[in-house]
C-alpha positions, 0 to 999 in steps of 0.5 A: 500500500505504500504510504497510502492511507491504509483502505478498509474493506466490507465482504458478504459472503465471506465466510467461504468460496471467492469471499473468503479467498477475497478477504485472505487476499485483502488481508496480505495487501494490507486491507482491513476487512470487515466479514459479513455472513450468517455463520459467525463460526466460518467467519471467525475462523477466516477473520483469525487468518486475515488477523495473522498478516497484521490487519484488523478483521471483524466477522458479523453476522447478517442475513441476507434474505432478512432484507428490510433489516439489511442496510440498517445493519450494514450502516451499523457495521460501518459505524463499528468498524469505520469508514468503508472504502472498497464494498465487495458484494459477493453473497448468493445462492445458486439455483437450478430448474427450469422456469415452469417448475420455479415456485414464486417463493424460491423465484422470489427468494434468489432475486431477494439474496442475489440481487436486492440484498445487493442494493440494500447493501449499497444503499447502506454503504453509499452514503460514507463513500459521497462523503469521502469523495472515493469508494470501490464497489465490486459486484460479483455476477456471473457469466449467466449475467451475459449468457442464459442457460436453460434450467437456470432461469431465476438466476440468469435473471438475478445476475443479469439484474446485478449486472443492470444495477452495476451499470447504471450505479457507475453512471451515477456515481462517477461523478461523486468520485466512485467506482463500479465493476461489476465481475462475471466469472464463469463457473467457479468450484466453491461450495454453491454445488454442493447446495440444496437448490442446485442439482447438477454434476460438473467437473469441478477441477476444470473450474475457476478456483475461488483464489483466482478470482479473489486476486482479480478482484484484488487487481481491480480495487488496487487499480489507481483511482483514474481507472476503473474496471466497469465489467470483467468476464472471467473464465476457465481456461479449460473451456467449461463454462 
């Protein structure tokens, strides 16, 4: 970080997968992290690692699909851990079925996590970054934000939705000095395969790993303030998707 002012990071979803590897890879830059998660025990065991490379790192406890409670406790997180500068919004759930057999719960239900939970996160964040003049706000999507995929309906809709929200937010918010990059990586082997609401098979050692995607998130906030990243696509290698 050099003799910069030393920057100060909030992470959903940073209890495991590309949150949890974005915050280890924050911690070795120098960037305090504030975690936020449901489970307090996953986090408390990555806020101890992040600690181990000298900077501060506070796990808290938040539900994301309890949304009118979001930006109230977001607020309060920044009022207990001080100013934000760098908004990672990476918490979502994964789901699978094809659109005529999608429930209005569960449809309702990714497009809260996924999507709206993200803008109540912002909305709870923006206000210090105005102030101050500066703020990075990093929007994890997907590739099913850019390409549809049948059987990920309600999905595809809420990154693709992400993607909308990122686009127009960096409109906005340029001129009061903030960046807004919204990243679409391609299939990444992190826990959401493993869950209840996705039922597929893939070869998961062809996938994207969680560190790689969390060091082109690093590279993306340690951009020089001039320069942004509106949009990344990020994808395999191996030629999965």
């Amino acid at each position: 970080m050099g003799s910069k002012q030393k920057q100060r990071a909030l992470i959903t979803g940073a209890s495991s997968g590309i949150g949890k590897a974005t915050a280890l890879a924050f911690a070795k830059a120098g960037i305090d992290v504030a975690l936020v998660s449901r489970s307090l025990d996953k986090l408390e065991t990555v806020a101890t690692a992040a600690k181990q490379t000298g900077v501060e790192a506070k796990a808290y406890t938040l539900d994301l699909a309890e949304i009118p409670q979001i930006e109230a406790k977001i607020t309060a997180i920044t009022q207990d851990f001080g100013n934000i500068d760098i908004l990672v919004n990476n918490a979502g759930i994964g789901y699978t079925g094809n659109l005529s057999d999608t429930s209005l719960e569960d449809w309702q239900n990714v497009i809260n996590i996924n999507l709206t939970s993200v803008f109540e996160c912002i909305k709870g964040i923006l206000p210090g970054m105005r102030d101050r003049s500066t703020g990075t706000i990093i929007n994890v999507a997907s590739i099913a934000a850019k390409q549809t995929f049948a059987g990920w309906g309600a999905y595809c809709v809420s990154k693709a939705g992400l993607l909308a929200l990122s686009q127009t937010l960096a409109q906005e918010e340029r001129a009061h000095g903030i960046r807004v990059t919204a990243i679409c990586p391609g299939s990444v082997n992190t826990e959401i395969w493993d869950t209840d609401t996705v039922q597929v098979n893939f070869d998961r050692s062809k996938m994207l790993t969680p560190e790689i995607v969390a060091q082109s998130i690093l590279h993306t906030v340690l951009l020089p303030p001039q320069a942004v990243i509106d949009e990344l696509v990020l994808m395999p290698n191996a030629g999965t998707f």
